[in-house]
C-alpha positions in Angstrom: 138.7 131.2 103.0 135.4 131.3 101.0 133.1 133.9 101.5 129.7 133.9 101.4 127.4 136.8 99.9 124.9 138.0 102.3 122.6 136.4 100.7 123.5 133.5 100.1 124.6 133.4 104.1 120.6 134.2 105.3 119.4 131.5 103.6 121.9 129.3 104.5 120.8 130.7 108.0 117.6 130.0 107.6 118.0 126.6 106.3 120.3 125.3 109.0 118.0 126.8 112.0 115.1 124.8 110.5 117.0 121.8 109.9 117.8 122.7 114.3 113.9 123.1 115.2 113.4 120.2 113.3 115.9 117.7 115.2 114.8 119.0 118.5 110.9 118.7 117.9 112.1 115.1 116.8 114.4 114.4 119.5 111.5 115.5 122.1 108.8 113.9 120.1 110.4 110.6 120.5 109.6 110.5 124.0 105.9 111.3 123.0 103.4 109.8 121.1 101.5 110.7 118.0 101.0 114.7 117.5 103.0 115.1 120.7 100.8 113.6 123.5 101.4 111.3 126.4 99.5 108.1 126.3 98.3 106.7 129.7 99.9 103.4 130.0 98.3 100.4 128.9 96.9 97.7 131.3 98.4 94.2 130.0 94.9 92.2 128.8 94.5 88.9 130.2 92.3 86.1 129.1 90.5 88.4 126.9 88.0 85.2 125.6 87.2 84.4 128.9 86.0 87.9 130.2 84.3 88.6 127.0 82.1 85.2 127.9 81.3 86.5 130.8 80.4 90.0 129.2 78.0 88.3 126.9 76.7 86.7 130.1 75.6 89.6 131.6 74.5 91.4 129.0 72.5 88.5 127.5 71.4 88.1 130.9 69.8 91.5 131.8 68.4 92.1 128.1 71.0 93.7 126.1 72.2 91.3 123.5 72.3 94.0 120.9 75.6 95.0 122.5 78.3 93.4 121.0 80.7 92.2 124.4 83.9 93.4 122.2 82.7 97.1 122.1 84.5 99.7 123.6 82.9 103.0 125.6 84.1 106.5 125.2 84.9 108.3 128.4 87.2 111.3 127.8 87.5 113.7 125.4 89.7 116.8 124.5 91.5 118.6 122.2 94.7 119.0 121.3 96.7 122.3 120.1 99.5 122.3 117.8 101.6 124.2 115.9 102.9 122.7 112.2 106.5 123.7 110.6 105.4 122.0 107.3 102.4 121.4 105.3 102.0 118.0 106.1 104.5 116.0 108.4 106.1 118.3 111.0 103.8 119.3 113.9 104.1 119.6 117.8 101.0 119.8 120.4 99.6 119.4 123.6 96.4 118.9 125.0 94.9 122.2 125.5 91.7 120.7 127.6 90.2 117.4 128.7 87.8 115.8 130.7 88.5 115.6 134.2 88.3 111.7 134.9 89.6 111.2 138.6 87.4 107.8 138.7 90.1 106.4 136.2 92.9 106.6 139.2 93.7 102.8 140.7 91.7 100.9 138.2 93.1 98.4 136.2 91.7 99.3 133.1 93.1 99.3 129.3 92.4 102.9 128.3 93.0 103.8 124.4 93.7 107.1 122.9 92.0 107.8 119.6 93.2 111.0 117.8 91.0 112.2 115.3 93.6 113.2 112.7 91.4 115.8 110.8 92.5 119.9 111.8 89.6 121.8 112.6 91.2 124.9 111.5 91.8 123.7 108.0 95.6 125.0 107.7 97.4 121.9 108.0 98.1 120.4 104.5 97.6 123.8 103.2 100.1 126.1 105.1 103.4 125.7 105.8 103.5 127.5 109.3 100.6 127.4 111.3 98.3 126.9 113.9 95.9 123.4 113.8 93.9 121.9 116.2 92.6 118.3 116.8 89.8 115.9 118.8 90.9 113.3 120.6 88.9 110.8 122.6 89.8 107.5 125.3 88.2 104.6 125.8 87.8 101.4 127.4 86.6 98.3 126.3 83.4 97.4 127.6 84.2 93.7 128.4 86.6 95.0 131.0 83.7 97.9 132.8 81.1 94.9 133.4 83.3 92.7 134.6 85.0 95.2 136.6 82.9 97.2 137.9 81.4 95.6 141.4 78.2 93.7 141.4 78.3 93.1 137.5 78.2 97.0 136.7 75.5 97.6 139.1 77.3 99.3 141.6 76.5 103.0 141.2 79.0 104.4 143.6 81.5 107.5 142.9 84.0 105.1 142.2 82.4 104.0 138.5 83.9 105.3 135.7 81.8 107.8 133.9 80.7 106.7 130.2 80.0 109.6 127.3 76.5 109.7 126.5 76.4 113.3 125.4 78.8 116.1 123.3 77.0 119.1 122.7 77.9 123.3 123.1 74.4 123.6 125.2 75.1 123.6 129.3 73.0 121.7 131.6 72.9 121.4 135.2 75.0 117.8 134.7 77.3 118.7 131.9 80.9 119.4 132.0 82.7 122.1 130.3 85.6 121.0 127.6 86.8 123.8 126.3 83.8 125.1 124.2 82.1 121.8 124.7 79.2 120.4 127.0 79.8 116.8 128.0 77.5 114.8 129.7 78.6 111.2 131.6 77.0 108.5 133.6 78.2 105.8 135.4 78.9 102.3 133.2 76.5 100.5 135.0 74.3 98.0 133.4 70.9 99.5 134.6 72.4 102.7 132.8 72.9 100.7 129.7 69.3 100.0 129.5 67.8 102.9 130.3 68.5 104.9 126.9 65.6 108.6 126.1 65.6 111.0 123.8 68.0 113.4 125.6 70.8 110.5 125.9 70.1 107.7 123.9 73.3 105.7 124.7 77.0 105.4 126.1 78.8 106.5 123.2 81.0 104.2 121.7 83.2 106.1 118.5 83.5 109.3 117.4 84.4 111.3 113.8 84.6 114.5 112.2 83.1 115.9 108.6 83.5 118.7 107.3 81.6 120.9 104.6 77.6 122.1 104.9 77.1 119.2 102.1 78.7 116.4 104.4 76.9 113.2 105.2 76.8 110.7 107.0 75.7 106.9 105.2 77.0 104.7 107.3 74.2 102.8 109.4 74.7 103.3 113.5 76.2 106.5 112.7 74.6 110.0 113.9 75.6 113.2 112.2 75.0 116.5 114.4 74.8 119.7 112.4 73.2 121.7 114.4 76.5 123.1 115.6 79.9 123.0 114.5 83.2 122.0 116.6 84.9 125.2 115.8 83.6 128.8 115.0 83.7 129.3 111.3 85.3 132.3 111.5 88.7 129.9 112.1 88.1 126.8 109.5 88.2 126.2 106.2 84.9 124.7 105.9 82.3 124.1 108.8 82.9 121.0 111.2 80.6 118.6 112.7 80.8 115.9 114.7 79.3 112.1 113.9 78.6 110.1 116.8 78.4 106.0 117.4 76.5 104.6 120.3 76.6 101.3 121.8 73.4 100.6 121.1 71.8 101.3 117.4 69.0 99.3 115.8 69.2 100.6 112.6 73.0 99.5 112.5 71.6 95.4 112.7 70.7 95.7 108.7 72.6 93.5 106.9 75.3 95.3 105.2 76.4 93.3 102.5 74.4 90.9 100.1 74.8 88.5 97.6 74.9 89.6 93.9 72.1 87.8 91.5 70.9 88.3 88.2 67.4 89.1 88.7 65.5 85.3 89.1 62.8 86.1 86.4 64.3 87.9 83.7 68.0 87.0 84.5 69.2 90.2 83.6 71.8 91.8 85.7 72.1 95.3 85.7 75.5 97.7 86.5 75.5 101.9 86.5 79.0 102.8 86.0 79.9 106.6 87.8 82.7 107.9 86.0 84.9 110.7 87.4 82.8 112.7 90.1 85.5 115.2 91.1 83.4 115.7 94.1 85.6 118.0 97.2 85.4 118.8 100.8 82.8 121.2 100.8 79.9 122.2 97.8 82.5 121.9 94.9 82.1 125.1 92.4 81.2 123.8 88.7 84.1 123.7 85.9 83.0 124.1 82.2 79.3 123.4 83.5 77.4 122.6 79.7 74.6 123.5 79.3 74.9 126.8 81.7 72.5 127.2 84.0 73.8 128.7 87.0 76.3 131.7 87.6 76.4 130.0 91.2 76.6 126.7 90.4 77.6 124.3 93.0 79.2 121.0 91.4 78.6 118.0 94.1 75.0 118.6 95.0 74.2 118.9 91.6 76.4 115.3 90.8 74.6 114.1 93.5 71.1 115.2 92.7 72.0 113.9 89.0 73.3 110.2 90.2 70.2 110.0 92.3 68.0 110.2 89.5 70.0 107.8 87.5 70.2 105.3 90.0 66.1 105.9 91.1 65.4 104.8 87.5 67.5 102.4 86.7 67.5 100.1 89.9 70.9 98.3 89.1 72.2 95.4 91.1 75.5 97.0 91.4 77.4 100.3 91.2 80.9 100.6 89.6 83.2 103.7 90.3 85.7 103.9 87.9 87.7 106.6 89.5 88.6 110.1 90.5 85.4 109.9 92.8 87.8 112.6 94.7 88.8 115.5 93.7 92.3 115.1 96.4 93.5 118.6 96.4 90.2 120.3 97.2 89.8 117.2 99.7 93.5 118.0 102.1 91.6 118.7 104.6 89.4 115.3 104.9 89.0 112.9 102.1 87.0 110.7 104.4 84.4 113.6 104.0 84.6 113.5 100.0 84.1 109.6 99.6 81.4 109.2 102.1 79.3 112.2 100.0 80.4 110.2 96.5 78.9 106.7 98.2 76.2 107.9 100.1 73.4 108.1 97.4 74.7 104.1 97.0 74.8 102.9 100.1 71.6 104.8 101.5 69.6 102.6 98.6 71.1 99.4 99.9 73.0 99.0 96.5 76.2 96.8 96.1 79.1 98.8 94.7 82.5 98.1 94.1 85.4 100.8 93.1 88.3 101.4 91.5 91.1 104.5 92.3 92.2 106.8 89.8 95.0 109.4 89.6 93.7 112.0 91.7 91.4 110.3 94.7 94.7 109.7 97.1 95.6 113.7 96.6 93.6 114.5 99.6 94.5 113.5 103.0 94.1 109.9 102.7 96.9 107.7 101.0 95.4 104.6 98.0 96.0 102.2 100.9 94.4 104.1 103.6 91.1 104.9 101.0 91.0 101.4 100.5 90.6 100.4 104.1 87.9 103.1 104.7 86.3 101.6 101.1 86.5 98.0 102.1 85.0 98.4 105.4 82.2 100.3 104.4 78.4 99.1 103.7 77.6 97.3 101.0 81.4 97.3 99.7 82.4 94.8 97.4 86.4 96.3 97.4 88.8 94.0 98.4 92.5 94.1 98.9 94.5 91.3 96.7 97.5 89.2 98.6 100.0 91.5 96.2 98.7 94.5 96.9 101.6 96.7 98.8 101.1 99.9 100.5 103.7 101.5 98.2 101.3 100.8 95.3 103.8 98.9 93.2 100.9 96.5 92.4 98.4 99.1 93.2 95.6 98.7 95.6 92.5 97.0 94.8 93.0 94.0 92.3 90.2 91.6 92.5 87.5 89.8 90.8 83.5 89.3 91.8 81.9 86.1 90.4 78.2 86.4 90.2 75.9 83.3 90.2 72.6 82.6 89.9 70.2 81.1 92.0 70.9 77.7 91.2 74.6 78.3 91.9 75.8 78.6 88.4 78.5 81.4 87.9 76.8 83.5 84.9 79.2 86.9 85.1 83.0 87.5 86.3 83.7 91.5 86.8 87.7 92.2 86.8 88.6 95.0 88.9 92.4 96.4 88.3 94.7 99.7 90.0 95.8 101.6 86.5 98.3 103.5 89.2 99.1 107.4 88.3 101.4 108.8 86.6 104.4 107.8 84.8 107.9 106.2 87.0 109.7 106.2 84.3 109.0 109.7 82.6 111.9 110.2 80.3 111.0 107.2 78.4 107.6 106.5 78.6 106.3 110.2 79.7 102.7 110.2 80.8 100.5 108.2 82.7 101.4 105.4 84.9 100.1 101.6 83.7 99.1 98.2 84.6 101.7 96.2 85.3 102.7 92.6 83.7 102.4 91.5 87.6 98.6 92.9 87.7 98.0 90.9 84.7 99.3 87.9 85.6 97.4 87.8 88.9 94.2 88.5 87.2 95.5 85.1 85.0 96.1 83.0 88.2 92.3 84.1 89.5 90.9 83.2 86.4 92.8 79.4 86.5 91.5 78.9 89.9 88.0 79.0 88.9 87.8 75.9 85.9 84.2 76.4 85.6 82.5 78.3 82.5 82.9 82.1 83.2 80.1 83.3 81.7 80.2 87.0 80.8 83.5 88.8 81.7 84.1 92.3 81.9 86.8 94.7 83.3 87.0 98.0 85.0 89.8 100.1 85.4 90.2 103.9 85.2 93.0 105.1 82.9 92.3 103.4 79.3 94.6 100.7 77.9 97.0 102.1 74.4 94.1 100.0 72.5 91.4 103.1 72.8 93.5 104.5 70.5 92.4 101.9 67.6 90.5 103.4 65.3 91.9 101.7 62.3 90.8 98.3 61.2 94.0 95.6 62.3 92.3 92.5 60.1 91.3 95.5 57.1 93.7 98.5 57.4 91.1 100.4 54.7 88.4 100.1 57.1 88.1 102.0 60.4 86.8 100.0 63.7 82.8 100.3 64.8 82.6 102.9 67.0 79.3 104.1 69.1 79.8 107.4 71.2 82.0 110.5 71.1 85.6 110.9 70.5 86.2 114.4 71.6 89.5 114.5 73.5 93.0 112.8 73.2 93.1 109.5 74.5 95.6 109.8 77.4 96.4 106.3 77.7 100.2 105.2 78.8 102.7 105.4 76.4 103.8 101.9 76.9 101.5 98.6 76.3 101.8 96.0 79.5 99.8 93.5 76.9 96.7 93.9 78.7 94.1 93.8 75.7 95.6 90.0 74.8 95.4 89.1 79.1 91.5 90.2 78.9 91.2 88.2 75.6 92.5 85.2 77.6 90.1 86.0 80.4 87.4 85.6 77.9 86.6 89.8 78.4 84.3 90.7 75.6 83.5 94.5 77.6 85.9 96.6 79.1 85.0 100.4 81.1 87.4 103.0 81.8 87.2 107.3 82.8 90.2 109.7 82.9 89.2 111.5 79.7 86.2 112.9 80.6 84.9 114.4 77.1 85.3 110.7 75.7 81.7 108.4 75.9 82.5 106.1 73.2 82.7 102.4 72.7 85.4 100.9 70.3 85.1 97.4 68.8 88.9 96.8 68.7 89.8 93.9 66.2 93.3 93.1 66.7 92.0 90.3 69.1 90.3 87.8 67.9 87.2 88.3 70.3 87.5 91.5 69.3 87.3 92.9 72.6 84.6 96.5 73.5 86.2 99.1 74.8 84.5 101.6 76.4 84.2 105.1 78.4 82.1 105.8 80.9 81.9 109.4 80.3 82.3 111.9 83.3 79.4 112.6 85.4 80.9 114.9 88.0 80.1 118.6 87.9 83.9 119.3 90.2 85.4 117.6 87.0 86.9 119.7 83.4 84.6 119.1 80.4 84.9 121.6 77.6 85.7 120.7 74.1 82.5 122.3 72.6 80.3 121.8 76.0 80.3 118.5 77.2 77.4 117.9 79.3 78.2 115.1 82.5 76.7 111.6 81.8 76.5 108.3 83.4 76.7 104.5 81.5 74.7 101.9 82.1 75.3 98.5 81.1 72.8 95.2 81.4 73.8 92.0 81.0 71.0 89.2 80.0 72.5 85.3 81.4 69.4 84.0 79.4 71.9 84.5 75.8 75.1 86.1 77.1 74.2 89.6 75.4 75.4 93.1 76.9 73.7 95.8 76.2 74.6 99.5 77.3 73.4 103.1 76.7 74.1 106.2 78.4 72.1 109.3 80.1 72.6 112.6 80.3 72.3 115.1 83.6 69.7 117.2 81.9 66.8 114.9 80.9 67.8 111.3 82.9 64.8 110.1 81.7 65.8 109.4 78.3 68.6 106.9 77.0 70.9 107.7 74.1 73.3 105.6 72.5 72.4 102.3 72.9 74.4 99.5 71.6 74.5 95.8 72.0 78.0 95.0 72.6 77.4 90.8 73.0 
């Protein structure tokens, strides 16, 4: 009979009664929902069009059209306590407090459970055994309280279901105690609705967490508190704070998108491109900051403070992120955080923006596919999803194309927007970095068919640079090297193998293309060996979170303007210590 060391026999121990708690946390969790709680059971909906008529009926009726009749009202809340068994999937909990909601007994009602999957404490992601903790909230669809509540939601009577209209840690004679917070209720009722004041100004409608004394909150309708923080420091990572959604919000009726135009008297267009922020849950420290300035330097609120300037005196049309706007493994805790603090000098100027991923945004706690929901969603988004995109990022996520036309409907510019992936599938034979595919290509090819008419100017975006920005040598005269504008500091760490993409974007009729991923590179390369003899160019990195080096590279941002009037592109660059002057300007068309 074989015999085991003792050592070998505790770990094979240990294993086996891991491999045990696991199969009986998943045999009981299979009876539970998500993160181990109970869901109330749902109320079959019936005739949902019908009852949301009515709803607009008696909103519209009694003043409130601003309500939109398919919102929903929050009206409990609670958190949940778990305990994790690995860094990132294993977890069990239960709900450690809620509010009591006795008026939801006997109604027919379709109650939702939102958990907010951000841990307060910070340790899930990071640790592999440990405690975390969660917000959850309910609610109810609002269709469903006005019509049925009795006398159209008028009907002020105990049995009314209590709405949220306040979260807060300060007690008041009408607030109830959840665990360390104050909640404050009041009946749905439609004279309720209407009677919003400066101490509740509304039923509550959606809830969310950021995290970090640097968060924000850009999105219109959206109210960030910081003056307190969901859980005492002393037990998170980084500080907490909750960001509330009421029904009612007049600042949320801006329009949130808008159609891209070259400006109607000049007929220029102009783009900023933000190249590798690095930004992270939190203030970000500096890496290789050039020129020094600070011994404390804190990297996003000075990327911030730097893109802000830029963006001030440039007024573009549009705002390209080329990616690695996150920094994903100082953003485990809540990468929704990161990417709302990397938008929101964009989206609180009402600029149009569109984005591309790079190898280290989906790092954090958010997957390519689930950033790209958040990022299409958001204000003033131009990210879109293609038909091939696939959640396992075969294809990548975000593949698309913008036309932009001017005012007499003529398409002047066509942007390409591609997914250059990560790293490397196939390591042993082409080691590296991970590239666009053939597929990718030919999509971009069939877009490009299905619009016959004259393109105008085409350019492409795409983070990790094609083999091509390697071409310094002259193709057509092998003596000669290629015009190049910029610096060339670092190796160009571009895949090892060559999906054909330069000879796709000469087919596209691409005279510009704009990449990041090598941070210490700004140049522009007039590649030959096509015979449009295609730009391509670096965006430079303008993130303090990100490396730099190589002598002192100090963080800069592109800009690029396009004039319809003669098809020309011109672009320079500016740098984070004096904004306010351009350097290395080039026309490239």
């Amino acid at each position: 009979m074989l015999s085991l060391s003792k050592r070998y026999s505790r770990v094979l121990i240990y294993i086996s009664s891991i491999l045990l708690l696991f199969l009986i946390i998943h045999r009981y969790q299979q009876h539970i929902s998500l993160f181990g709680t109970t869901l109330r059971p749902f109320s079959p909906l019936l005739g949902t069009h019908s009852l949301s008529t009515e709803a607009k009926i008696i909103l519209d009726s009694n003043g409130l059209s601003d309500i939109d009749p398919s919102s929903q009202v929050v009206v409990n809340i609670g958190h949940l306590d778990c305990f994790h068994v690995t860094k990132r999937h294993l977890q069990h909990c239960t709900i450690s407090n809620q509010l009591s909601q006795s008026s939801h007994d006997g109604k027919d009602l379709q109650i939702s459970r939102h958990i907010i999957k951000k841990d307060l404490r910070g340790s899930f992601g990071y640790r592999w055994f440990s405690k975390s903790q969660y917000l959850f909230y309910e609610t109810v669809p609002i269709t469903l309280l006005l019509i049925g509540n009795d006398n159209n939601g008028k009907d002020e009577s105990n049995n009314i279901l209590q709405g949220i209209v306040s979260i807060s840690k300060t007690k008041t004679s009408k607030s109830t105690t959840v665990g360390d917070l104050e909640i404050a209720t009041l009946p749905f009722t439609v004279d309720n609705l209407r009677q919003q004041n400066q101490y509740y100004p509304g039923f509550i409608s959606d809830l969310n967490i950021l995290f970090g004394i640097d968060c924000v909150e850009p999105r219109f309708g959206w109210i960030l508190n910081k003056d307190w923080t969901l859980i005492d420091e002393a037990y998170s990572r980084f500080p907490s704070y909750l960001s509330t959604r009421y029904l009612i919000n007049k600042e949320e009726k801006v329009s949130l998108s808008q159609p891209l135009r070259p400006n109607k008297e000049t007929g220029k267009f102009k783009i900023v491109q933000l190249a590798d922020l690095h930004m992270a849950v939190g203030e970000n420290t500096c890496r290789d900051e050039f020129p020094k300035t600070d011994e404390d330097c804190k990297a996003d609120p000075k990327t911030l403070k730097f893109i802000e300037s830029v963006l001030d005196i440039e007024s573009p049309q549009l705002v390209i992120y080329t990616g690695d706007q996150i920094m994903g493994d100082l953003s485990i805790q809540d990468s929704e955080t990161t990417l709302l603090k990397a938008l929101s000098p964009v989206i609180s100027r009402r600029l149009s923006w569109a984005m591309v991923w790079g190898n280290h945004d989906d790092e954090g706690s958010l997957s390519r596919w689930q950033l790209s929901e958040l990022a299409s969603i958001l204000p003033f988004s131009l990210f879109q999803f293609s038909p091939k995109d696939t959640n396992d990022n075969s294809f990548g996520v975000g593949n698309y194309v913008e036309n932009i036309y001017d005012y007499s409907n003529e398409l002047k510019i066509t942007l390409y927007f591609l997914d250059s992936h990560k790293y490397s599938k196939n390591g042993k034979i082409f080691p590296g970095y991970d590239w666009i595919k053939e597929d990718q290509w030919e999509y971009m090819k069939s877009l490009h068919s299905s619009t016959p008419e004259n393109k105008g100017i085409s350019m492409a975006f795409f983070h990790i640079p094609l083999p091509e920005y390697l071409d310094l040598d002259s193709k057509k005269v092998p003596s000669q090297q290629n015009e190049i504008v910029g610096q060339f500091k670092e190796g160009v760490t571009a895949p090892k193998y060559n999906s054909g993409g330069l000879s796709t974007l000469q087919e596209l009729g691409v005279t510009v293309t704009s990449c990041g991923h090598d941070h210490c590179n700004d140049y522009c390369l007039r590649d030959d060996s096509t015979p449009s003899m295609i730009w391509l160019c670096y965006g430079g990195s303008a993130g303090e979170g990100a490396y730099a080096g190589y002598g002192g590279t100090e963080r800069r941002i592109r800009v690029f303007e396009i004039d319809t009037t003669d098809n020309s592109v011109y672009t320079w660059k500016r740098l984070n210590g004096s904004p306010s002057e351009i350097f290395d300007k080039v026309k490239l068309q």
